[in-house]
C-alpha positions in Angstrom: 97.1 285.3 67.8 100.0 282.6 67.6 100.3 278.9 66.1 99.3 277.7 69.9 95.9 279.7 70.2 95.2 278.4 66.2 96.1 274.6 66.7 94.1 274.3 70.0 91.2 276.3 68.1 91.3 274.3 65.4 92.1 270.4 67.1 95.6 270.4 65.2 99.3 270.9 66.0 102.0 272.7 65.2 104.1 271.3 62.8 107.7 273.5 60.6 106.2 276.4 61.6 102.5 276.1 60.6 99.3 274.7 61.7 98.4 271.6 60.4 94.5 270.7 61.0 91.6 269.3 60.1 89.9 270.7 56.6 85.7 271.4 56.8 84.0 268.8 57.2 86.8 266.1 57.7 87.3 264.0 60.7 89.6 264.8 63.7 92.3 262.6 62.4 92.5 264.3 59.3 95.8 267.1 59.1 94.7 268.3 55.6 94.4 272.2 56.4 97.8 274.3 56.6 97.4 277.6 58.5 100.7 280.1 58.0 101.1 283.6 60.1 101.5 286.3 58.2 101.4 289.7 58.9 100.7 290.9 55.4 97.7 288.7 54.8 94.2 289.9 55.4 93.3 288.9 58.8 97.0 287.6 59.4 97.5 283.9 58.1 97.3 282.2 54.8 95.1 278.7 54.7 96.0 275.9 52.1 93.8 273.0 51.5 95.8 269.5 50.4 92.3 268.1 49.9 91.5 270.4 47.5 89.0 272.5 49.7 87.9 276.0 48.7 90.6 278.0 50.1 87.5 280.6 50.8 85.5 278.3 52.7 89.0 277.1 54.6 89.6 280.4 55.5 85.8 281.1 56.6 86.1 277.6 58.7 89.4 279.2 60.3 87.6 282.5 61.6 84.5 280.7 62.5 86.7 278.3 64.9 88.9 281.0 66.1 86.2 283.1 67.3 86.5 286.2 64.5 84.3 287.9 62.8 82.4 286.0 59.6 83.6 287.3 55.9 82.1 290.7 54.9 81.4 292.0 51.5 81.3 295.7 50.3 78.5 297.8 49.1 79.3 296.7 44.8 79.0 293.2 46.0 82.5 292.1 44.8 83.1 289.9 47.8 86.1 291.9 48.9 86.8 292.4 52.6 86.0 295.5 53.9 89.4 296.2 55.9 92.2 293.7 57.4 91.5 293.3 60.8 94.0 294.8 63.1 96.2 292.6 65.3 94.9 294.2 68.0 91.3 292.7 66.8 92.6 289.4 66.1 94.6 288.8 69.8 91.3 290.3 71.5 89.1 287.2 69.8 91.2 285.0 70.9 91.3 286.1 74.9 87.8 286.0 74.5 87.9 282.4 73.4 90.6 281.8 76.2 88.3 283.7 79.2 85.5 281.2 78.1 87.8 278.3 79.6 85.6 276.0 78.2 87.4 272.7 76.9 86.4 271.5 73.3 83.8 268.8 73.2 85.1 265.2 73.0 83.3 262.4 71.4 84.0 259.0 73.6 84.6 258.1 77.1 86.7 259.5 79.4 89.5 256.7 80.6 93.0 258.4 82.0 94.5 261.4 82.8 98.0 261.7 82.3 100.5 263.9 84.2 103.8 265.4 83.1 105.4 266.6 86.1 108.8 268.1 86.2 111.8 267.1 88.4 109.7 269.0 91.3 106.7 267.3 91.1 105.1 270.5 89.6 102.3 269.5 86.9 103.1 270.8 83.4 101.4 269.6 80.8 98.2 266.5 81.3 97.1 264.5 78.2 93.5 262.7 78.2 92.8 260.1 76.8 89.2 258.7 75.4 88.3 255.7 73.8 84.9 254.8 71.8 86.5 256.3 69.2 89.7 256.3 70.8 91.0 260.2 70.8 93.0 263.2 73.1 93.1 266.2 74.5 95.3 268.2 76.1 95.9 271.1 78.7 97.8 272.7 81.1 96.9 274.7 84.4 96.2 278.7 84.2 97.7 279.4 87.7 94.0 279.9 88.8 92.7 276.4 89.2 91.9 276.6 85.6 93.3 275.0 82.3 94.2 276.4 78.9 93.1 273.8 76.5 96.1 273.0 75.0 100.7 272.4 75.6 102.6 274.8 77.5 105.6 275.5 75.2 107.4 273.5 78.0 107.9 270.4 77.7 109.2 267.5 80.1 109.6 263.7 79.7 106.5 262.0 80.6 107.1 260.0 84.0 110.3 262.4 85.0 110.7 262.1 88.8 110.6 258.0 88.1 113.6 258.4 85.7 115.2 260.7 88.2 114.8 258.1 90.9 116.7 255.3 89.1 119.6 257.3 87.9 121.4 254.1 86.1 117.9 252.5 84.9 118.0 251.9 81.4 114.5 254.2 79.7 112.2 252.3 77.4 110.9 255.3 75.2 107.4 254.6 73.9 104.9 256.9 71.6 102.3 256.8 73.8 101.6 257.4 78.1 99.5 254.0 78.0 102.9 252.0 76.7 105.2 253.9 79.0 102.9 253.1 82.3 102.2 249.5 81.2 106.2 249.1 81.3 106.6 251.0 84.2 104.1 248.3 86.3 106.8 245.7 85.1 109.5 248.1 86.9 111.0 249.5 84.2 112.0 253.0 83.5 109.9 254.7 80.7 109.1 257.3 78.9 107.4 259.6 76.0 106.7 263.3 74.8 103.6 265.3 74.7 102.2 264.9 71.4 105.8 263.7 70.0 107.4 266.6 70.8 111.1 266.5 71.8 113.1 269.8 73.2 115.8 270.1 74.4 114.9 269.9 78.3 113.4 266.4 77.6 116.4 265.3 75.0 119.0 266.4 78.2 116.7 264.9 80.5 118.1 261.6 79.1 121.8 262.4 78.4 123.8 259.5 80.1 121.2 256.8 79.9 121.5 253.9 78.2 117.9 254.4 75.6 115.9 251.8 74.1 113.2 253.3 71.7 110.3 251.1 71.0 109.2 251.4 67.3 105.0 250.9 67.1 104.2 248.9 63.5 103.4 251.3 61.0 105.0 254.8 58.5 103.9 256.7 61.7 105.6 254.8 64.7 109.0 254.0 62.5 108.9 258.0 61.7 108.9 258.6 65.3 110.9 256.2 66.7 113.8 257.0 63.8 113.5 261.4 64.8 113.8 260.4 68.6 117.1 258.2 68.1 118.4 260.7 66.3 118.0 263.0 68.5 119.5 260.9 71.4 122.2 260.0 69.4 125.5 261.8 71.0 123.6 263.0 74.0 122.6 259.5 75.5 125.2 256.8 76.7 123.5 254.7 73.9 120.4 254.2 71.4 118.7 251.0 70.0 115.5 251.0 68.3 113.8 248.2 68.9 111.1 246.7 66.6 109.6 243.6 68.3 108.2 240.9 65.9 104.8 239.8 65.3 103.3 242.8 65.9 100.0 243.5 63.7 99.8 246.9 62.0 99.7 249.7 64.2 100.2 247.3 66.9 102.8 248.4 70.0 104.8 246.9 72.5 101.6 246.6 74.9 100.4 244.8 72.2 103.2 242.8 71.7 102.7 241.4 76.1 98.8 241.0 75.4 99.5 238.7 72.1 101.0 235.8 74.5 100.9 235.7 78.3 103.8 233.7 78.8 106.2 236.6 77.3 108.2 237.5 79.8 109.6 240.9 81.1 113.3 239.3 81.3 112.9 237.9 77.8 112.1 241.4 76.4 115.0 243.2 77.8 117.3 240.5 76.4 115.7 240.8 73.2 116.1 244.6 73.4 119.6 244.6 74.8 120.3 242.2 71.5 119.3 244.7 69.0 122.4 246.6 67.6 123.5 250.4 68.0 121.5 253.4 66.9 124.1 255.4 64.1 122.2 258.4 62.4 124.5 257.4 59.2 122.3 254.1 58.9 118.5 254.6 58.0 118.3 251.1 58.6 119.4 250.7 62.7 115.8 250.2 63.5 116.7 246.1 63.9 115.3 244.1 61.8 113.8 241.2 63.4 111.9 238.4 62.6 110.7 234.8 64.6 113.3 232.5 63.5 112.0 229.2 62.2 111.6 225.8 64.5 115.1 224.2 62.0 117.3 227.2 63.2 116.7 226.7 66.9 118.9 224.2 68.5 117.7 222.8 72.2 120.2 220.9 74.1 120.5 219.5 78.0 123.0 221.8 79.5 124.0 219.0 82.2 125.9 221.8 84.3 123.2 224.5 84.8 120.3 222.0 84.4 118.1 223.8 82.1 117.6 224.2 78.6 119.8 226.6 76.1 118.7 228.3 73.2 121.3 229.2 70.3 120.4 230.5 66.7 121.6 232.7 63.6 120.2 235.9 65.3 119.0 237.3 68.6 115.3 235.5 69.0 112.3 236.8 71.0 109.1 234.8 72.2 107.5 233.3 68.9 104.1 233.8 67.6 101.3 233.6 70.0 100.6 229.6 70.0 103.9 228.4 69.9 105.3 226.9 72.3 107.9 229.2 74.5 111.3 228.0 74.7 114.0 229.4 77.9 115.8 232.1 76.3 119.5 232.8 77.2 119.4 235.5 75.0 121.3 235.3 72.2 123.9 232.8 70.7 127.0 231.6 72.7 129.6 234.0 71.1 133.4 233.8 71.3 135.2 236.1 73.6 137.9 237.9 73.1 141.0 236.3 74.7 144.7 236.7 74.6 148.1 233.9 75.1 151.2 234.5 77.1 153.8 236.5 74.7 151.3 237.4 72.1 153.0 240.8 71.3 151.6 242.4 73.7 153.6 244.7 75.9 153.0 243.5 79.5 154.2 246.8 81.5 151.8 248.6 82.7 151.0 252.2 81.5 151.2 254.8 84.2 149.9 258.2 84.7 152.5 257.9 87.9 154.9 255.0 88.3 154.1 252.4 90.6 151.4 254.5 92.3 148.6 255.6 89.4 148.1 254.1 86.2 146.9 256.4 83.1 143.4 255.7 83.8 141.1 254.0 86.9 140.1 255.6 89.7 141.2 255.7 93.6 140.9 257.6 97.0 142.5 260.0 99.0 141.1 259.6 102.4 141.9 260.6 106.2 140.4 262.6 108.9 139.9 266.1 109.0 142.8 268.4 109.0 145.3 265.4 107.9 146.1 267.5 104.8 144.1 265.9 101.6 143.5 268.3 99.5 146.7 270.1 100.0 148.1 266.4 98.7 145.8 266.4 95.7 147.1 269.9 94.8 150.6 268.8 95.2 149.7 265.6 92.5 148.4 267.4 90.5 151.3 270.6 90.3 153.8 267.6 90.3 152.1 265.9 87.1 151.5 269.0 85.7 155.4 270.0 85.5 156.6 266.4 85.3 158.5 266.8 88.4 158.3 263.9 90.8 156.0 263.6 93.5 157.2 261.9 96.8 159.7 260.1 94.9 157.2 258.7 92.4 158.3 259.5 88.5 155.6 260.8 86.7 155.3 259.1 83.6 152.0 261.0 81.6 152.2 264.8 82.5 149.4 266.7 82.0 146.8 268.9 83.3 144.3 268.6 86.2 140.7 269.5 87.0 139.6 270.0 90.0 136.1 269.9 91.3 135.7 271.3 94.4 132.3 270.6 95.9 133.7 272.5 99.4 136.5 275.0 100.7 136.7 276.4 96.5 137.8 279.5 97.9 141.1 278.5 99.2 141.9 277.2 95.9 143.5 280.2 94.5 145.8 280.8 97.5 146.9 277.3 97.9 148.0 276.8 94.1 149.4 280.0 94.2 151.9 278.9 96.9 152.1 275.8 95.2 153.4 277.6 92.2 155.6 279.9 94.0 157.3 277.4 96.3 157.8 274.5 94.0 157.4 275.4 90.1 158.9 279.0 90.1 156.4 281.1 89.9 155.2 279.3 86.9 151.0 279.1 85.7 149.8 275.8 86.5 147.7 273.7 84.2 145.2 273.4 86.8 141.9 274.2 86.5 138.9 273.8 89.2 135.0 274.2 89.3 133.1 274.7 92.3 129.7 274.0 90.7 127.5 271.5 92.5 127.8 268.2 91.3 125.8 264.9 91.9 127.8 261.2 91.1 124.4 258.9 91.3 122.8 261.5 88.8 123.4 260.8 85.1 122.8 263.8 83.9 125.3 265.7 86.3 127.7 263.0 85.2 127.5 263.8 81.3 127.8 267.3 82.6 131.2 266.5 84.3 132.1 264.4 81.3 130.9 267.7 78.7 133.3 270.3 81.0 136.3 267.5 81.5 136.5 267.6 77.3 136.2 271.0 77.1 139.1 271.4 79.9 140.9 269.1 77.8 141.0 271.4 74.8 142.0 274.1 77.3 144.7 272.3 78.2 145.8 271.4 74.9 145.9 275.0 73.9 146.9 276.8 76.5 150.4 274.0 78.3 150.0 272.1 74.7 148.9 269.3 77.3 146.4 266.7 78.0 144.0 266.6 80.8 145.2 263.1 82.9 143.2 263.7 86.7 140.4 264.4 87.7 139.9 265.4 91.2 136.7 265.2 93.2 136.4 266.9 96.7 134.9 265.5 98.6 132.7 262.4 97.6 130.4 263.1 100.1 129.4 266.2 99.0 129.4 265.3 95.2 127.3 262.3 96.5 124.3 264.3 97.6 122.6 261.1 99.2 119.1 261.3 98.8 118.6 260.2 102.9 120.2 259.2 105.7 121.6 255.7 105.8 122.8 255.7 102.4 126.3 256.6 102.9 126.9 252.8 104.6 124.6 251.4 101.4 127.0 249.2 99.5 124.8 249.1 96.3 124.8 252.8 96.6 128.6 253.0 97.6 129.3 250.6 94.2 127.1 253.1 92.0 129.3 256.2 93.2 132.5 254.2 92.3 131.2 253.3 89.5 130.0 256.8 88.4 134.5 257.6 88.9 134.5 254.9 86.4 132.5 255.9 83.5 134.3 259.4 83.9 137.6 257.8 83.8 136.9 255.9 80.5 134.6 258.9 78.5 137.7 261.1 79.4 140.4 259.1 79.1 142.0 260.3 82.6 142.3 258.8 86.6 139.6 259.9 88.7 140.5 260.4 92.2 138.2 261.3 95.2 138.8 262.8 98.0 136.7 261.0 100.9 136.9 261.0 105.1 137.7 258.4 107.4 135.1 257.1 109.6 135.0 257.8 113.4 138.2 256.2 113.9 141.6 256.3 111.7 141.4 252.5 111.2 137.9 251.8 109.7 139.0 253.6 107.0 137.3 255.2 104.6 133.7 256.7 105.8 131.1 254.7 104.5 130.1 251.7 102.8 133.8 249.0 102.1 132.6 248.9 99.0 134.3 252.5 97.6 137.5 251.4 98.9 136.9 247.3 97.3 135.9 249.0 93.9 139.2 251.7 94.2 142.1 250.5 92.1 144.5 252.8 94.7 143.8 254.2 98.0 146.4 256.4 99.6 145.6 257.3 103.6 146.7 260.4 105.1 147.5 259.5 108.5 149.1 261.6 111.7 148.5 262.1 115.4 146.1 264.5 116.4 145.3 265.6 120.2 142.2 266.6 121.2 143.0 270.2 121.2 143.1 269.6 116.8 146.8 269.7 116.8 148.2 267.5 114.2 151.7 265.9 114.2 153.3 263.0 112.5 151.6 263.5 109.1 152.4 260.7 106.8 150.8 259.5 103.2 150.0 255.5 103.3 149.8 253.8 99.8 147.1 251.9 101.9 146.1 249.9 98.7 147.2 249.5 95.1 146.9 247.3 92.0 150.0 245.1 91.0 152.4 247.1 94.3 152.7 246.2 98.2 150.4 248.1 100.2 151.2 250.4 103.5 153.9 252.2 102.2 154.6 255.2 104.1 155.6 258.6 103.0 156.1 260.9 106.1 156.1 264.8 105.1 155.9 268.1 106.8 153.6 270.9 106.3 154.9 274.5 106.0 153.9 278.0 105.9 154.5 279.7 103.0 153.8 283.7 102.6 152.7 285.1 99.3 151.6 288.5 100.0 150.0 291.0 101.5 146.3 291.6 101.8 144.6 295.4 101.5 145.2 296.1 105.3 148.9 294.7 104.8 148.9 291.6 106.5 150.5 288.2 105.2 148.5 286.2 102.9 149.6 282.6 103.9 148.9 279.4 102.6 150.4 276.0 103.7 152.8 273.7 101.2 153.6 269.8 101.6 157.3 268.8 101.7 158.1 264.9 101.8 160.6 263.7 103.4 163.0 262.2 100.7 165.8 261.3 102.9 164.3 258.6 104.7 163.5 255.4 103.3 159.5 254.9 103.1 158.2 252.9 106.1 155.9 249.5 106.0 152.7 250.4 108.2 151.8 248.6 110.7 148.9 248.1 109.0 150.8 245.7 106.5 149.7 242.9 109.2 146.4 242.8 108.9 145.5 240.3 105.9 143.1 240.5 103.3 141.1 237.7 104.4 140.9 239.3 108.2 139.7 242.2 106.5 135.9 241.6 107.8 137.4 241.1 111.3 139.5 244.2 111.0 136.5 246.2 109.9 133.9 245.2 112.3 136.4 245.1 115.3 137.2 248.7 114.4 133.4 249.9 114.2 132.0 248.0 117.8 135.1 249.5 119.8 134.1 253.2 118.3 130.5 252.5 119.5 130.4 250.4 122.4 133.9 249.6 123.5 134.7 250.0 127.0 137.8 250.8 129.0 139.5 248.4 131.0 142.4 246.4 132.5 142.8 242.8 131.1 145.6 242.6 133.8 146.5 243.4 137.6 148.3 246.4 137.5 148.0 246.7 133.8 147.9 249.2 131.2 143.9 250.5 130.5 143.1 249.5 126.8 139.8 250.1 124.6 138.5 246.9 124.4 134.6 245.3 123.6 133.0 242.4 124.2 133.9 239.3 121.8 129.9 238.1 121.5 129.1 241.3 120.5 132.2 241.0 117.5 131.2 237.6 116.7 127.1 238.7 116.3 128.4 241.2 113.6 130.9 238.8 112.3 127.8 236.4 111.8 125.8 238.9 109.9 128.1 240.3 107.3 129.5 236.5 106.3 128.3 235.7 103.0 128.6 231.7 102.9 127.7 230.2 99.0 125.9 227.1 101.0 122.2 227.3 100.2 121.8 225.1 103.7 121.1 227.2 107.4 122.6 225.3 109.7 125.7 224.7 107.0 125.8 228.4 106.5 125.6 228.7 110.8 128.7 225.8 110.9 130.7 227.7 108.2 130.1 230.9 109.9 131.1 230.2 113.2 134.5 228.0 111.6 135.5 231.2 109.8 135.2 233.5 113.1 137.5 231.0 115.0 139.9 231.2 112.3 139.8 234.9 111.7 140.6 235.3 115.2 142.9 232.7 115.8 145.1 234.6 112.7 144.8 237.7 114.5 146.3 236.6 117.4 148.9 234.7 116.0 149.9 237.4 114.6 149.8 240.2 117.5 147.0 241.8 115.8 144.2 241.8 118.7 144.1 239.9 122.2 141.8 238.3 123.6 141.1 238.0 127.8 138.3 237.0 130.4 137.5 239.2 132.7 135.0 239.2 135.3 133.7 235.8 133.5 133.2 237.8 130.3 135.8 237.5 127.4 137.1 241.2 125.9 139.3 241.3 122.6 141.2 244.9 122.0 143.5 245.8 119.6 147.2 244.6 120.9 150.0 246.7 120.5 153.6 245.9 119.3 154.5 244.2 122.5 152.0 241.7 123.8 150.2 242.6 127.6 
C-alpha cells in the first residue's frame, strides 16, 4: 500500500508526505482526514481527524474504502485487534481493488477530457472534468487499454507539444486545463499541472521562457500562483504574476474575458507584460492592480498616429464591465534612457580582438566545404587563449573557449593537439568542447548551453585563472535541427537562430561565433536565409580555389563584414601538416595547422565593389545563375561566361522589394525605378554586364576587364 493507492481510494491527494482526504460523512471538497504510513502502526498508517472525528471511526472509514478487512474484536470483548495485518495483506487488498478497474462514481455530468501528453505525443496523465456540481477525476492508462484511477508519479506540463512548438512564445500558466485551453484558442502559449503539482520535468520544461502566472481571486489561487513563481524563479528567463482586476471571488482569467466582450487579447498581454518582476525575497510581487479612476486617465488627439492615447499613474487594464473601453497603448509614455556627446563616457570600443571582435555579439565563420573553418576557429580560440595575436589582430580579452561541436568532435583532440604543439609549446589549452546535441530554436537546449557555458567558466577560472570570452558553434546547421525542409531559407526562422547566439552572448557574457556553409556558389554567401548574416555583427569568409577533383588552393580569410571597420579584408594563409605521433601500428598521427601570411599586406576583395544597397541584386543574381544560368558567348569569338536571362533577375528582384507605399501600382513604379538603378550601378561599376543576344538580353557577372 502507498500514499497513491490511499488518496485515489479515498478521493484525496497527497500532500508533505501524507494523505489528506475527506473525513466520514463530509463532502468531497472537504481535506479534513490525514492518513500517515507507518510501518509500526496496526494495519500500517495513523489517521487524524481536524474535524474532530472519532479517530476509530476514521480509521474504520479508511479500511472500508481501501478494500480491508472491517475492525475485529477478541474473545474478552476489549475491542483490541486481533493481530496487525501483514504488509503482505495489506498490498494484496489493494491489487484487488486495482484488478476491479472500476472508476469511482462521479456525481455530475460529464463535460471534457483533458490530455497531458509528453514531448512525444504519448498520453500521461487525463483529468475529467464534471459539472452539476462542478468536480474531477483523474487517471492514467494501465498499458492494457485500461486506466488506474488516479496520477502517474510523472508529471508533464499540460499542453506540452504546443509549448514545444513555439519555442520563444511567452507561457500563460493557469490553475486550471479549462483557463489554459480558453487562452490557447486566442493563440497563446499556456499551461498548468495536474492537480497543482509541479516537478521538476514540468519546472525545466519551462526554463528559458519568459512566464506569466495568472493568479485566480481567492487564499487558494494566490497560494498557487506565489509556489509556482517561485519555483520558476532562476530557472525561467522571467516570472510575473499577474492578478487582473475586477475579478469576483474565486473568479479567473476566463472569467475576467466573459465579464466584458470588448476586452481584448492585445490589451491583456500589455497589461501582463506591465506587471513587475517576480523576486522570491518579495511576498508581495503578485502586482497589485486596481481600475484606475475616470480623473487619472488623460485622452488626447495624437494628430501623428491618428488615434487616441491613454496615459496614467500605473499600468491600466479594461475597466469594469459597463464602462466604456478606452485604446490602450499600454502603459504611460516613460522617459528613455539617453546619453550627450562627451558625457564621460569612453567612446572606444571594448574588444575581445582588436578591430575584428568586440568582447561580446555574435558573428560567422562561413565558406564551402574543405576551405578550413573550423581549423580557423581553433586557431581563434588557441590565439585568445595565450594572448598571442591572431592574423595580425591583438587580442585585447584573453580567455578561454568552448567549443560545441555538433559534427567531426572526434578530430578535436588531434587538431588542438597540433595546435598546441606547433604554436603554444606544448602548452594545455584553455579550450574546452562538447559534442552533445544541441538545438538553437529550443529554449530549453538554450538554458542548457547557457547552464554548461557558466560552469566552463568556473573551469576556466580555476584551472588558466581565466574567463571564458567565445563560444563556438559548429556548425549552425546542425545545432539548428530545422523542424522541415524549407526552413533553412525562412528569414523569421533564420532571425530566431541569430537571435538564440544573442541571448547566449549576453547570459554569458562572451562572443558567440557560428560556424555556417556557403550556399551553392562562393558568392551567395552564407547558406540560407540573409537574415543570419544581416543580424551578424562580423562575418569572416573563408575563401580559395577549388577544382573539381576537391583540391583546394589560394585559401584566404575575408573580414567579409564588420561593425565600425571596412569590410573585404583579406588574410591569405597556408595550411600545413603537422606530425604528432605515432599511432599503435606506428604510423604518423597528422593533423593540419593554419599559418597566415604576415609578410604581405592584407588585400581589399574584389568583393569591396559591390554596395550595400546592390546587395538584393548581388544576392539574387548569384542564386538564378546557380540554378538556371546558361553558358554562352555575348560576343563573336568571345570568351563563354555563365550568364541568365535579365527577366528572369528582374521577376525575383520584383518579389523580394519591400516598398513602404501602401499603393500597387506605386509599389509596381517604385519597384521597377529601383531595378534600373540597381543595375545601372552595377555596370557602372564593372560589376555585371549586360548584352542581347539572339533578341533576348543576358546579364553575367563581368570580370576585371570588361568583354
Amino acid at each position: 500500500m502507498d500514499l497513491g493507492q490511499i488518496a485515489a481510494a479515498l478521493g484525496g491527494e497527497i500532500r508533505n508526505g501524507s494523505v489528506l482526504a475527506p473525513g466520514p460523512g463530509h463532502s468531497r471538497r472537504d481535506r479534513s482526514l490525514s492518513v500517515k504510513l507507518d510501518p509500526n502502526a496496526p494495519d500500517g498508517f495513523l489517521v487524524h481527524s481536524f474535524a474532530g472525528d472519532d479517530a476509530i471511526a476514521c480509521k474504520d472509514y479508511v479500511r472500508n474504502k481501501c478494500g480491508m478487512p472491517a475492525f475485529a474484536q477478541n474473545d474478552n470483548g476489549s475491542g483490541k485487534r486481533l493481530r496487525r495485518r501483514t504488509s503482505e495483506e495489506i498490498q494484496a487488498a489493494m491489487a484487488a481493488i486495482i484488478a476491479t478497474d472500476r472508476p469511482p462514481t462521479p456525481k455530475g455530468v460529464h463535460t471534457h477530457t483533458y490530455d497531458y501528453v509528453d514531448a512525444d505525443g504519448l498520453l500521461v496523465n487525463q483529468v475529467l472534468r464534471y459539472e452539476q456540481p462542478k468536480s474531477f477525476r483523474q487517471r492514467r492508462p494501465d498499458g492494457n487499454g485500461g486506466w488506474i484511477w488516479w496520477l502517474s508519479e510523472r508529471r508533464v506540463p499540460y499542453r506540452l507539444p504546443d509549448l514545444l512548438k513555439y519555442p520563444f512564445g511567452t507561457i500563460f500558466v493557469t490553475e486550471g486545463e479549462k483557463d489554459a485551453d480558453g487562452l490557447a484558442e486566442r493563440d497563446l502559449c499556456a499551461t498548468t499541472v495536474a492537480s497543482g503539482k509541479w516537478t521538476d520535468e514540468c519546472v525545466q520544461a519551462l526554463a528559458g521562457r519568459d512566464i506569466m502566472v495568472l493568479e485566480d481571486n481567492d487564499d487558494t489561487g494566490r497560494a498557487k500562483a506565489l509556489t509556482a513563481a517561485k519555483l520558476l524563479h532562476g530557472v525561467a528567463n522571467s516570472v510575473r504574476i499577474i492578478k487582473l482586476p475586477g475579478l469576483p471571488e474565486h473568479g479567473d482569467v476566463s472569467d475576467w474575458f466573459e465579464q466584458d466582450s470588448r476586452r481584448t487579447t492585445d490589451q491583456f498581454i500589455e497589461f501582463c507584460f506591465d506587471q513587475k518582476l517576480f523576486s522570491p525575497n518579495d511576498n508581495t510581487a503578485a502586482a497589485q492592480t486596481s481600475v484606475i479612476p475616470r480623473d487619472c486617465i488623460v485622452e488626447h488627439a495624437d494628430s501623428a498616429m491618428g488615434a487616441l492615447a491613454v496615459t496614467s499613474e500605473t499600468p491600466t487594464a479594461p475597466a469594469e464591465p459597463g464602462e466604456k473601453l478606452k485604446p490602450i497603448r499600454s502603459k504611460q509614455p516613460a522617459i528613455l534612457p539617453y546619453n550627450c556627446h562627451r558625457n564621460g563616457a569612453n567612446p572606444a570600443p571594448k574588444y575581445l580582438v582588436k578591430k575584428l571582435l568586440s568582447e561580446t555579439g555574435v558573428g560567422l565563420i562561413s565558406g564551402q566545404w574543405g576551405t578550413y573553418k573550423s581549423y580557423i576557429a581553433l586557431k581563434l580560440g588557441g590565439a585568445i587563449g595565450m594572448a598571442r595575436p591572431f592574423a595580425g589582430y591583438t587580442i585585447k580579452r584573453p580567455g578561454a573557449t568552448f567549443y560545441i561541436a555538433c559534427e567531426g568532435a572526434s578530430e578535436l583532440p588531434v587538431r588542438l593537439e597540433a595546435l598546441s604543439t606547433v604554436e603554444h609549446g606544448g602548452s594545455v589549452l584553455p579550450i574546452y568542447y562538447c559534442d552533445a546535441g544541441v538545438r538553437l530554436l529550443d529554449q530549453i537546449s538554450i538554458a542548457s548551453i547557457i547552464a554548461t557555458a557558466k560552469q566552463v567558466d568556473a573551469d576556466a577560472q580555476r584551472d588558466h585563472k581565466l574567463p571564458l570570452v567565445l563560444i563556438v558553434i559548429d556548425t549552425v546547421i546542425s545545432a539548428a535541427a530545422f523542424a522541415k525542409s524549407g526552413d533553412e531559407n525562412d528569414s523569421a526562422i533564420g532571425a530566431k537562430l541569430m537571435a538564440a547566439l544573442g541571448t547566449i552572448s549576453r547570459a554569458t557574457g562572451t562572443f558567440v561565433l557560428g560556424i555556417d556553409h556557403f550556399g551553392k556558389v562562393a558568392e551567395t554567401g552564407t547558406r540560407g536565409t540573409s537574415a543570419k548574416e544581416d543580424a551578424a555583427d562580423v562575418v569572416l569568409a573563408l575563401l580559395a580555389t577549388k577544382s573539381i577533383a576537391g583540391e583546394v588552393t589560394n585559401p584566404r580569410l575575408c573580414v567579409r563584414k564588420r561593425r565600425g571597420g571596412p569590410a573585404g579584408i583579406e588574410h591569405p594563409f597556408t595550411p600545413k601538416v603537422v606530425t604528432i605521433g605515432e599511432d599503435e601500428d606506428g604510423e604518423p598521427i597528422t593533423s593540419l595547422t593554419i599559418e597566415f601570411d604576415t609578410t604581405a599586406a592584407p588585400a581589399v576583395s574584389s568583393d569591396g565593389k559591390w554596395t550595400r544597397s546592390l546587395g538584393t541584386l548581388r544576392r539574387i543574381l548569384m542564386a538564378i545563375l546557380a540554378d538556371v544560368g546558361e553558358d554562352l558567348s555575348p560576343f563573336a569569338d568571345g570568351p563563354m561566361v555563365r550568364a541568365v536571362r535579365l527577366d528572369l533577375v528582374r521577376a525575383e528582384f520584383h518579389k523580394q522589394y519591400v516598398s513602404a507605399d501602401g499603393d500597387r501600382a506605386k509599389k509596381m513604379t517604385a519597384c521597377r525605378q529601383a531595378f534600373h538603378r540597381a543595375v545601372t550601378a552595377a555596370k557602372d561599376r564593372g560589376l555585371v554586364a549586360v548584352r542581347e543576344v539572339d533578341g533576348t538580353d543576358f546579364v553575367w557577372l563581368a570580370t576585371s576587364d570588361k568583354p
